[in-house]
N, C-alpha and C positions, 0 to 999 in steps of 0.2 A: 083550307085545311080544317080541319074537326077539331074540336077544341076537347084532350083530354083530360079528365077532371085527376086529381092527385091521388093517388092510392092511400097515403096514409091519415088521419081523422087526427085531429088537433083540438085542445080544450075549448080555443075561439070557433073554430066547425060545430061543435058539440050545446056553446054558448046561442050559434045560428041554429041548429038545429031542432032543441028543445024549449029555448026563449028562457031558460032556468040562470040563475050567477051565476058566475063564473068558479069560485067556490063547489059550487053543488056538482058541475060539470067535471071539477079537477076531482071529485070523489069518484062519481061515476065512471070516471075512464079509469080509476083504481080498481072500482069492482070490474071494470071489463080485465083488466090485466091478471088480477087473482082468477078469476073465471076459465082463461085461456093458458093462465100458466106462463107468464111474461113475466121479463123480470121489470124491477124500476125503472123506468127510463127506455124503456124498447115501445116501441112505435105500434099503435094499434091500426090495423091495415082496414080497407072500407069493406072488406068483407068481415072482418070480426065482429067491426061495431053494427052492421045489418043483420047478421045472426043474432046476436045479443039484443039489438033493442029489438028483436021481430021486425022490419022495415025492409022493403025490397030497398036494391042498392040503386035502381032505377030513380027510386025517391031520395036518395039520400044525394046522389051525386050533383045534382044542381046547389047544394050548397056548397062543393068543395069547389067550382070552378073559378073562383075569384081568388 
């Protein structure tokens, strides 16, 4: 069976993704929430954070499989 990767993007996904702290990551997924209109604490999905940083989600999904 195919292994599907998680839809929603987490500060530690964002920490693998960019190689930045942890800190810089918890701002960044802030500006992705004001960006899209989310409130505090609602989940950025792995298509928002691939709009947002420009990245197909092709690219992005091998770091959410783990």
């Amino acid at each position: 069976m195919k292994h599907i990767p998680r839809l929603f993007i987490y500060t530690a996904d964002m920490v693998r993704i960019s190689g930045k702290c942890e800190r810089s990551c918890q701002r960044l997924m802030q500006k992705m929430r004001e960006h899209f209109g989310l409130q505090k604490g609602q989940e950025i999905t792995l298509y928002q954070a691939s709009k947002y940083l420009n990245v197909p989600t092709d690219q992005l999904a091998p770091y959410l499989m783990s």
